[in-house]
Each structure stands twice: as C-alpha cells, then as structure tokens.
N, C-alpha and C positions, 0 to 999 in steps of 0.2 A: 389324399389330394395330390393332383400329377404338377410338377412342375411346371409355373409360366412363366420365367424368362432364361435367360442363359446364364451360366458365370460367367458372368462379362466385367469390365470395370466402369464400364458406360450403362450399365440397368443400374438403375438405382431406386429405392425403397425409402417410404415415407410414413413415418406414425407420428403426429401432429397431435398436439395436447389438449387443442379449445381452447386455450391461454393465448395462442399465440407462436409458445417454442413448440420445438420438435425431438425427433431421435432420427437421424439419418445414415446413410450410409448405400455401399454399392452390395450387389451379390457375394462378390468375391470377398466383402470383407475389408479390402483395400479401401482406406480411405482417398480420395482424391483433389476432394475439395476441402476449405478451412472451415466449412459450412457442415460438412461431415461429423456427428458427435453423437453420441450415449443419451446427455443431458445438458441439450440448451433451452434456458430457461431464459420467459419475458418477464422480467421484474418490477415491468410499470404495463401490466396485461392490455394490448400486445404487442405492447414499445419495449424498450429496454431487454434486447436479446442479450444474454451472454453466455457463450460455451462454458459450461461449469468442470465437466465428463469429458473429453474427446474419445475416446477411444479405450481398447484393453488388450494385453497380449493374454494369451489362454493356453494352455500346455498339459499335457496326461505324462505322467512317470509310472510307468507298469514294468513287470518282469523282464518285459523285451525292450525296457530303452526309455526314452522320452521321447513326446508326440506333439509338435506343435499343430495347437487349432485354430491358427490366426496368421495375419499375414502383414507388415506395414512395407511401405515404400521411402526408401531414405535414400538425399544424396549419393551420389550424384543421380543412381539410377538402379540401388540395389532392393530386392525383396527380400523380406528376413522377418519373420523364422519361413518353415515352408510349408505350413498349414493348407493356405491352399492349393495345393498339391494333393491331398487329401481330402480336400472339400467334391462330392459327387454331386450334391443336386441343394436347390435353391427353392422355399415353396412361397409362395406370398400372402396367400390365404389359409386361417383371419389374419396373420400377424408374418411377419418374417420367419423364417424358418429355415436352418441349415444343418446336412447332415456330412457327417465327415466320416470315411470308411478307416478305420484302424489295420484290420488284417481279416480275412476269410469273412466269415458271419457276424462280426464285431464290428458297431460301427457307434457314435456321441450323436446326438442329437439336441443341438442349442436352439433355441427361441428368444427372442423377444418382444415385448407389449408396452404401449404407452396406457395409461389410463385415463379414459377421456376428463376432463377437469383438475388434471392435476400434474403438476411439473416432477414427473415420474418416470423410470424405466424400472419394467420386470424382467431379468434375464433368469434361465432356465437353463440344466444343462443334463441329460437322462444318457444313460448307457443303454443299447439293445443287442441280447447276445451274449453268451458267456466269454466275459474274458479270461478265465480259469488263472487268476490274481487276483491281489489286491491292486486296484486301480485309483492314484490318487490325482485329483484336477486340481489347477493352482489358475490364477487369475491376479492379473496387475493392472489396479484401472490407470489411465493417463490422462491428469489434469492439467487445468489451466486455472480459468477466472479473467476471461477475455471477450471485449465486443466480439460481436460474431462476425464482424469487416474485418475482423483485425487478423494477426496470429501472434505468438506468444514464444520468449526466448527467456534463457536463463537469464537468473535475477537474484539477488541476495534478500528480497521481499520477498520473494515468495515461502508459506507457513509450512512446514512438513508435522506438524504435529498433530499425531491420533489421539483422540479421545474417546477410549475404548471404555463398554461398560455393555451390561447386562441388556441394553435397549438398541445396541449397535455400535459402528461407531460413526465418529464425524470428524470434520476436516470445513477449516475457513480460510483458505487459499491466500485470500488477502482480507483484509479489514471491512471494508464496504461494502460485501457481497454475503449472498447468500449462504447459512450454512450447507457444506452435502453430507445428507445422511445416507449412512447405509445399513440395511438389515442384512442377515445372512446365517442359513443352518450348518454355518463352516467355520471355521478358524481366522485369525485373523493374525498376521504378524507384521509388524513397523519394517519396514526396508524402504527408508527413503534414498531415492537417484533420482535423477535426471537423464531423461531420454532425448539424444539430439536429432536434430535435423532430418525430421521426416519432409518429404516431399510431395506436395501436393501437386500430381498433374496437370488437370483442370485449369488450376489459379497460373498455374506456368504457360499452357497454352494461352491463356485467357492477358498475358503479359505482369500478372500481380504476381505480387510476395506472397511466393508459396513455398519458402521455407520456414520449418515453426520447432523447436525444445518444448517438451512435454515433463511435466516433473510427475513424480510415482511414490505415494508415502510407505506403501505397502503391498503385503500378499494376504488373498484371500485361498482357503486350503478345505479343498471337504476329500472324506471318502466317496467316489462316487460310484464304487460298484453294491453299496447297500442304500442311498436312495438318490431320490433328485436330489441336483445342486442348484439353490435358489440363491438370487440375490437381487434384492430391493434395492435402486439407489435414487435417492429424492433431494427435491431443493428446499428446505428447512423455512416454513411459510409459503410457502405455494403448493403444498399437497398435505391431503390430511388420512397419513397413511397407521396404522392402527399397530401404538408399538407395544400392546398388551397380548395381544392376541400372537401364538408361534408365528413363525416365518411362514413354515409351511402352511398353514391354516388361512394365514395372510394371502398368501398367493394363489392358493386355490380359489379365495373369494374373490379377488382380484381377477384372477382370470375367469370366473363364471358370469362376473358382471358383465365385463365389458365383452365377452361372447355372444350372449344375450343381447347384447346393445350393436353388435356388428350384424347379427343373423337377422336382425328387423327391417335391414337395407334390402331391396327389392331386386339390385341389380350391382354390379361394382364400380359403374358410375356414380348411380347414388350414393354407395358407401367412400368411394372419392371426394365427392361435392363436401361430404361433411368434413373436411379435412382444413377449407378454407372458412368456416364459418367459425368466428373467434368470441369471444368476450372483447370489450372495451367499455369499462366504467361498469354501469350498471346496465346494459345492453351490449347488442351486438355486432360487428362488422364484419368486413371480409380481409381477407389476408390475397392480399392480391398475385400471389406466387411463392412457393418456397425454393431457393432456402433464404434470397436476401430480399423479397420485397416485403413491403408494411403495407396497411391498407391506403387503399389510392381512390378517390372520388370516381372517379372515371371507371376502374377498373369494377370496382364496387358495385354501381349499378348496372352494368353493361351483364355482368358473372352473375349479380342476382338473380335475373330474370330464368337460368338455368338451372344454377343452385338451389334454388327457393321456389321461385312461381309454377318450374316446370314441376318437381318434387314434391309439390304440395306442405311444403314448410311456412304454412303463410304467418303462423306465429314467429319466427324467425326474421322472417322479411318485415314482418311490419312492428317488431323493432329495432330494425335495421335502417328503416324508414322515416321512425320518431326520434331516434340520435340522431342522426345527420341533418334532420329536418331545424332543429336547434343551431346550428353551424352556419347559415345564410347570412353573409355579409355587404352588402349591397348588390345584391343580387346574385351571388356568387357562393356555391360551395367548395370547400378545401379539398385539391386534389392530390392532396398528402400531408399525414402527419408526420413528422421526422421520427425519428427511432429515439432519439436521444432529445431533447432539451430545445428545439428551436420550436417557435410559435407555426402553427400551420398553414401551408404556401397554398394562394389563391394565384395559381397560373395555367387555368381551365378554359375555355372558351364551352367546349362540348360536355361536363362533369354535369354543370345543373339541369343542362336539356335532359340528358341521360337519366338524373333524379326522377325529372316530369315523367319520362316516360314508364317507369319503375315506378312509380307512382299510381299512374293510373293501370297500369297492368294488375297490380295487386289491386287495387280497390274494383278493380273487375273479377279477380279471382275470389274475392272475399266479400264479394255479393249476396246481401242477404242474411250473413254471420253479424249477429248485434253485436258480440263479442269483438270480433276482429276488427269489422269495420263500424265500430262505435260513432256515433256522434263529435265524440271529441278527437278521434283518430284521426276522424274525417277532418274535422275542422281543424286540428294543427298542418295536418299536410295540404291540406288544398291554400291555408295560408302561407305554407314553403314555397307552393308552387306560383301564387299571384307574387310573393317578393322576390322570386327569382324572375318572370315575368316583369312586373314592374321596373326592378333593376337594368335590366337588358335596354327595353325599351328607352330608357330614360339616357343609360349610359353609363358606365361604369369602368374597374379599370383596364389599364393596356388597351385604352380606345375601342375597348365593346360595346359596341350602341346599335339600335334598328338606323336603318339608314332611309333618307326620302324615298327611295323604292320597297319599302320595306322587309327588304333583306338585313341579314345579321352580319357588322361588319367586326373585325377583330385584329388586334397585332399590332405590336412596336417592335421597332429595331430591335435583336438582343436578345427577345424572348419566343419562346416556342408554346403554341396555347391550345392547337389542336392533337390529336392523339399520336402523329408522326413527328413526335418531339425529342428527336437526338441532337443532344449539344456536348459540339467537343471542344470544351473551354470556353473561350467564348465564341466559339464558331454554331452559327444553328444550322443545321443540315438542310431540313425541310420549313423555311418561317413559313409559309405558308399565310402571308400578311393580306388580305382582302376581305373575300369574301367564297371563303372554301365550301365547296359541293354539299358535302357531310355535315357542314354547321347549319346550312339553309334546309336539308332535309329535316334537320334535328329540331329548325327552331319553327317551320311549318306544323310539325309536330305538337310542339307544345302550345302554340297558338291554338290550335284545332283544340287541343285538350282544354287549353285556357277557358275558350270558349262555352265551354257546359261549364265554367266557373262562375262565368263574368264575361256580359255580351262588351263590353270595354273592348273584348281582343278581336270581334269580327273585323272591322275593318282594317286593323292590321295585316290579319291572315288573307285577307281578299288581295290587297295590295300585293302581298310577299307572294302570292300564287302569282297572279298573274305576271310580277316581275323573273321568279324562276322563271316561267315556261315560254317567256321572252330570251330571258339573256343569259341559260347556260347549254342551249340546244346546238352540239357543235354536229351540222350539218353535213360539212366533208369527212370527219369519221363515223358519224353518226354514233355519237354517244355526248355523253357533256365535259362540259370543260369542266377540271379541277377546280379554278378559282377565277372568281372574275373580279371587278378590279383589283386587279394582282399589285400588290403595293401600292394601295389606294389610290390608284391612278386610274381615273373615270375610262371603261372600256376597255382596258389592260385585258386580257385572258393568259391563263397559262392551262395548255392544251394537251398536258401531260396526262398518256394511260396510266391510272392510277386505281384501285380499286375501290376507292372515296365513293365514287359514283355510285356502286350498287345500293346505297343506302336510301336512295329514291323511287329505289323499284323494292328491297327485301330488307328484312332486320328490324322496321319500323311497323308502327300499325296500320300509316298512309302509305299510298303507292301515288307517286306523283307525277307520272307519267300517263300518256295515252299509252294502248296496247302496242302498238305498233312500233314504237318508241322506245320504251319499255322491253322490248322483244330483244330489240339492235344491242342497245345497252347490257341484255345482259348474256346475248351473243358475243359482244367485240370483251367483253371481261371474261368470259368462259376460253376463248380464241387467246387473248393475251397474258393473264392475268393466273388462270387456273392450274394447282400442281394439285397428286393427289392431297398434298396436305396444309392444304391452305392456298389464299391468294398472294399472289406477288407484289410487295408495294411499289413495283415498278416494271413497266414492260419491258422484256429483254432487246428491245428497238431503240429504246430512248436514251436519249444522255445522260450519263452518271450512271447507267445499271451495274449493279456492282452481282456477281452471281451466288459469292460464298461469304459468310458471316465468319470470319476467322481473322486471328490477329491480335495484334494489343489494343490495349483500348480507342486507337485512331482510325483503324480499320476497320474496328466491330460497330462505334458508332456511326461514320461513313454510309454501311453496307445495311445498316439498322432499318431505314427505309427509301434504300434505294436501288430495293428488287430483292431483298429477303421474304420467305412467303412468312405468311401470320394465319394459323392455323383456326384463331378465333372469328376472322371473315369468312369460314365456311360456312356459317350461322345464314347470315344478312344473303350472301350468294346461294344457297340451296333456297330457302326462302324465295328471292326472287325466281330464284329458276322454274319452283311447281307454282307461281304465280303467273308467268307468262304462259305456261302450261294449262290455265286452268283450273290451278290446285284439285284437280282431278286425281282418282285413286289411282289411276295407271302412271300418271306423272309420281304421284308420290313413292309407291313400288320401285319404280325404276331409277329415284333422285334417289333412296336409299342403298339400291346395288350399286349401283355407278360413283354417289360420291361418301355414303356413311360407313360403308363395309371396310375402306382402307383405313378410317381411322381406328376403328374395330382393333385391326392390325397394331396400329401404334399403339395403342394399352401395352403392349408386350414389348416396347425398349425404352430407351431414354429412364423415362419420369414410369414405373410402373404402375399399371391402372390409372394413368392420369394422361393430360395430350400436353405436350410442350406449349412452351411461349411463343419459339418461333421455327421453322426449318432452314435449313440453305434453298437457293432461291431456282436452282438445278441440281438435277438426280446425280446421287441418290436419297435428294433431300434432307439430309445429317441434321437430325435434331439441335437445336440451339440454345442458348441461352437459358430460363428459367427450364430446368426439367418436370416443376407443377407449376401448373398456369392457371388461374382460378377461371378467365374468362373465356381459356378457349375448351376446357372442360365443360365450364356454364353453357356455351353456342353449343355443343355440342349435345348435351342434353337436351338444350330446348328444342333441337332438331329432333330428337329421337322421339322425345313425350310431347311436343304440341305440333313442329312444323310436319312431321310427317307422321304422324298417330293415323288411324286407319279412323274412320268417324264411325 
C-alpha cells in the first residue's frame, strides 16, 4: 500500500470506536492537540469523553546505540526524543501505519487499530531486515484520566499503582474512572514519573490551554527481533477483550475481524461515513465531528442523508430516526446533548425541519421493505413529524410560530437558532431574528411533506408559497434576500449575499423557484460565494467579511460566519447547479470535474479521508476547525451516490 498523506503535523488520522471515543493523532506522531490520545473513552456512550491514554514514547536499544521512535513537543518549543527524524513514510490504509528506517535494510514497523464497538487500541510493532543483534523495544504509555476539553497537570491524586498479574496489568488513574487494562507478549516494569509540560500547538494557536504533565507508571519491554511486539490497551467495561486467549492469538483475531469489517466499505468515503455513526442508549446517532463535537440535531440529520441514505444503511438511519423521534418537545427537537450532565438544549429553529426531511427521504428509500418501513415505523415517525408540524404552526419557544403570511418566524434577543450560530459570550454574530431564507425553504418543505400526512397542512403550504415568491425576490441583485422581516419589523429585509439562499433551488426535494430565477440565484452564489472548497458564509463585498478563521476564541467566532467557506454547502450548491442545468448527464459529468474532483484532493490533508468542518474564506483555503466533519463528508457523499450518479 503506497502512502496518502505527508509527515506533516497538520494530516491527522482517525479510528473512532462506534461508542463514541476515539484514538487520534497526527502523521508525524506529534501530538498537537489535547484531543490527540491512544484511548479516549465515552463513558456515558457517546457523552462522557475522557482521555484515559494520551500518548507513549517508544525507543530500540541495539548494538549500535539507542533509537528513539517517537516524537513529543514541550515547552517552550522543543522536540524530544528525535524519532521522527527517522520516521520515512505514513500509510493510512486499513489502519495507521508507520515505518521508521534504523540503518541500510533495517527498518520497525508500528500499527495501530481501534476495534469497532469497543473502547480499545491495538498497537503493533515488527522488525523488517536483519538487524544482526539482539534488538530490544521499550515503550512508556502517558496517562491522564481527564475531560477531553480539558488537560491535566501534576497532582498528588493521581494513582501510580500497577496491578500486575498473569491477565495483564491495570491502572485506576483516579477513583471515578474507568479501569485501563493492558495486555502484552512483553515485560512489564513499574517506573512511575511524571512527564511535564508538553505543548500543544493547535490549542495555542487556537488561544487555549495547551499546556498539560502526563504521569507514566511504567515500562513495557519485549525482545523484538524474535517476534511481533503487541500491546492491547482497554478501558475496563467498555470492551470485552478476551484475556484467556494469548496476546498474540488475541490480536490476530482482532485484527482479522475488523479487516474483514473495513474490506466490506466500497469506497473510503464509505469507510469514512462509518466513523460518525455511534451508539446512544439502545440505538443510534451521529457524532457530529471529531475530536470535540457530540451529536447535534441539526448536524445529525442534515450528515444522515449522506451517511446513511446515500450508503444504503437504512437500518442505521431508521434507528437513528426512531431515537430522536422520541425527543419532540413542543414541537422541537434537541440540538444538542451536552457531554457531561445538563439536560438537552432546544435552540434549533431549522433541526426539526431537517428531521422532516430525513424522514421522508428514508421512508422513500425504504419503499416497499415490511421490515424497515413497518407500520409502526411509519406511524411513530410520521407522528414526530405532525408534532413537530403542529408545534411550529401553533408556536413555540424563542417566538417560532407560522406567521399570518404563512411563513416561519423565529428569534429573540440573545439567542442564535439558525445554523450561523456563533456567539461570543453574550455577543451573537449572525441573530438572524425574522424570517431567514433557509428556514422558509426548510419549512415549505416539510408542509409539502406534511401534506401526504394530513391535508390539515395544504392551506398553510399555499399561503407560505405564495408569500416566498412575493416577498423574498430581491430584484436589483437578482437573487433573494437573507431574511425578511429582519427583527420582526413588518418589511425590514436584510440583503445580505449569503449562501442561505441556495437551499431554494438545491439540497432539498423542492425547488422553489421558476427557472429563470432559480438560474440568477445560483449564478450570483457561484460568482460570489463559490471557493473550491465550499461556500463562503459571506461575500467578500459585504460588511463584516472577515477572510481567515484564525485567532483566539474572538476572532474564530467573529470570522465563523462571516465569510469562512463551509465545505458541507457544496451538497445544496452542486445540486442546484445540475438543476438549472437540467440535471442532464452532461451537466452532471461536468458538475463532477469542475466541483467533486478537488475535494477528491482534500481526503489527502487536514482530517484524512474525511472533508473538514470548515476552510479559510481565501486561497489557499487552510483547512479549519473540526478536521472530521460528519456533515460535510454526508454532502459529500450524497453528491457522489445520488446527486450525480449516472442513471
């Protein structure tokens, strides 16, 4: 297998458990971010993240010396030991993979694998090449027992005690947490330190506390020029890894399964996609980005529809469907569950529309299946959908109600309810208080849908039509306004190029426009709006365009959406685009080289095999924020498998 990305500190690699936690890290090795670890485990599946593992330094004592095969970054600005220095090449596929050159024909070769349902890493370490010695590998993992927001400094709480025995050994960091087990065909010796002040780049650019003390109980010690060097390390009840069976024997089975289980993905999109698809409770959600987001309403069904519906996961999606369909609070689903301990935040305007339409997109893919789209399937969710419905219509909170025109009105002071929801402190960037573009196409939408429910919602949906295609046609740009009564002031517009608009022509199952109209619009967003890697939430003309996502927290939120591109509106925009086209074969060919090819391209940095969260808003576009984005991988897919499929 030929290398896909570079040793960089910026590629970073993701193996993701189905729980929720993960095992992260960059190419090089270097950790960067506090997000970066071995074994972080969701302890309330897939709430309760906490770094268990961070990290290990790894080293070879042979005839000629000692060989570091690891790398970390500490204060102020130093690298130490110099492993990667040594490190030649990086492979991604099935699994991370790095090889590190010793001298002439002599080179280690390390792996590691998460196993999918289980709060686990398998690391691996082979010699190729005579080393013409005894070759012996030492390894020191670097724990914590920390939120994964957080990082972690020396303490007099913290446990140094091994409990070594015939089964492995273990370690309980602190009291309340998870034991970590570990297996291993090696030795094992107690050498408890403390390792200070590594440095986290990333969190320092990013303006956070990015410096963190690692404590280290021990050394793990194998010969490894007579076989592989394995070592199992698990979180004690969230994996059920088999400590009768040898080590070796162990990880061979371990890595045949989940081989097996990786080779069945058709493409590494798809083998991507599954990377956000989690447990929670007795079903299942999405994990709406790694490494800090949890699942999000909004995010959820928007990444479904590419995740799932493009993918043919429809068991997945429709229980992904039946949880959340449970969740409707006066007409409202949660567009977020916190990580930790608070009750779940209804402050969505666009999450339930979004349901609706995730809704009826599966119960269309899953036509005709008794199984899938059962009776009672049917009838829990088309009941989510009429209470979400009925809610809206009636009124509900933060002043969302259909209004005498029959439009969806939304917003109070203070709060941000549509998808451009960056608040810094109490400052909200974009309120976006009226009656926003993107809510009116969403909520046309689900009336339409309503309607094969329960004729209850025709006359709504007549009103709301004929009210858009009055009063958001802004005729001197020729395209529509963002929001009309803009802080609920009757006739107010705000006439900002925003790429809101496209979701009236692409992204949805209605097109609500005339052609001609329809044409302008997604003309003047391709002219203003369009980078290769996403749209811009703001035209580089307008007031407030901010160009680059950088800075501390005041300047990232700021610039959040006000002209950062978001790579997940390449969906809704190519869409529209072989729609004015004609969704014609030669339109779809040519929407494919022109706009799917460079993201092609991105699988290879940032987030690898995955499309980021968001870019900078001018070239050279510098990847942002979330480096795995659920929903702009979803758009991305659904582009590939439904919007431009050859028929």
């Amino acid at each position: 297998m030929s290398p896909v990305a570079s040793l960089s500190d910026s590629s970073e690699w993701l193996e993701a458990d189905g729980l929720g936690g993960f095992a992260s890290g960059t190419t090089t090795g270097i950790r960067t971010r506090r997000y970066h670890a071995l074994l972080l485990t969701a302890t309330a599946p897939p709430a309760g993240r906490t770094v268990l593992v961070n990290g290990m330094d790894v080293w070879l004592n042979t005839m000629r010396g000692r060989f570091a095969l690891s790398s970390q970054r500490y204060v102020p600005e130093v690298v130490h030991p110099d492993g990667v220095n040594r490190l030649k090449e990086f492979r991604l596929c099935p699994w991370p993979c790095w090889r590190f050159n010793l001298w002439d024909d002599f080179f280690v070769e390390h792996e590691l694998f998460v196993p999918r349902g289980q709060s686990a890493v398998i690391l691996t370490w082979r010699v190729h090449g005579d080393p013409g010695s005894a070759v012996k590998l030492f390894v020191r993992l670097f724990l914590s027992g920390r939120d994964f927001h957080a990082t972690h400094h020396e303490n007099g709480s913290f446990r140094f005690d091994s409990e070594v025995s015939d089964k492995g050994v273990r370690w309980r960091p602190y009291e309340a947490l998870p034991v970590i087990v570990s297996r291993s065909n090696g030795r094992y010796h107690p050498a408890p330190d403390w390792y200070r002040n590594f440095l986290y780049s990333e969190e320092r650019a990013r303006g956070l506390d990015c410096v963190e003390d690692l404590a280290t109980p021990g050394v793990f010690e194998w010969d490894l020029e007579t076989r592989d060097a394995n070592l199992v390390v698990s979180a004690e009840g969230f994996a059920s890894i088999n400590d009768d069976a040898s080590v070796g024997a162990l990880v061979n089975e371990l890595r045949r399964v989940e081989l097996c289980r990786r080779e069945n993905f058709s493409s590494r999109l798809e083998s991507a996609a599954d990377s956000y698809l989690v447990r929670r409770g007795a079903g299942k959600t999405v994990i709406a980005g790694y490494p800090w987001f949890g699942d999000w309403g909004r995010d959820t069904f928007i990444a479904l529809r590419g995740l799932c519906l493009a993918t043919k996961r429809l068991e997945i999606a429709r229980g992904i469907l039946l949880e959340w369909a449970g969740t409707v609070s006066e007409g409202m689903l949660p567009n977020r569950f916190p990580d930790r301990g608070a009750e779940p935040e209804f402050n969505s305007v666009d999450a339930s529309l979004w349901y609706i339409v995730a809704v009826e997109e599966f119960l269309r893919a899953a036509n005709g299946d008794a199984v899938l789209a059962s009776e009672d399937t049917v009838r829990k969710l088309e009941h989510a959908v009429e209470e979400i419905l009925k809610g809206y219509s009636r009124g509900t909170r933060f002043g969302i109600h259909a209004d005498t025109d029959g439009l969806l009105a939304a917003g109070v002071p203070g709060l941000q309810l549509t998808w451009m929801d960056a608040k810094v402190y109490d400052h909200v960037v974009t309120p976006r208080i009226g009656k926003p573009v993107e809510v009116q196409a969403l909520w046309l939408n689900a009336l339409a849908i309503g309607q094969r429910i329960s004729n209850r919602w025709q006359s709504v949906f007549a009103t709301a039509w004929d009210s858009f295609q009055a009063r958001f046609w802004n005729e001197n740009r020729g395209q529509l306004y963002d929001i009309v009564d803009f802080d609920h002031r009757p006739g107010a517009v705000d006439q900002s190029i925003r790429p809101n608009q496209i979701f009236a022509v692409g992204g949805l199952p209605l097109v609500l426009l005339p052609g001609d109209r329809a044409r302008r619009v997604v003309d003047a967003v391709e002219t203003g709006l369009y980078t290769p890697l996403g749209l811009r939430s703001l035209a580089p003309d307008e007031s407030g365009y901010v160009p680059r996502y950088e800075g501390d927290v005041w300047h990232r939120d700021i610039a959040y959406h006000q002209g950062t591109a978001w790579p997940w509106l390449i969906g809704p925009f190519v869409e529209a685009w072989v729609r004015v086209r004609g969704n014609t074969a030669d339109a779809k060919k040519q929407a494919r080289q022109q706009f799917f090819e460079p993201f092609v391209n991105h699988l290879s940095e940032a987030g690898l095999g995955h499309v980021s969260e968001i870019v900078d808003a001018e070239p050279p576009h510098t990847p942002r924020g979330c480096p795995f984005q659920a929903w702009s991988l979803g758009e991305l897919l659904r582009l590939d498998q439904l919007v431009l499929a050859e028929v």
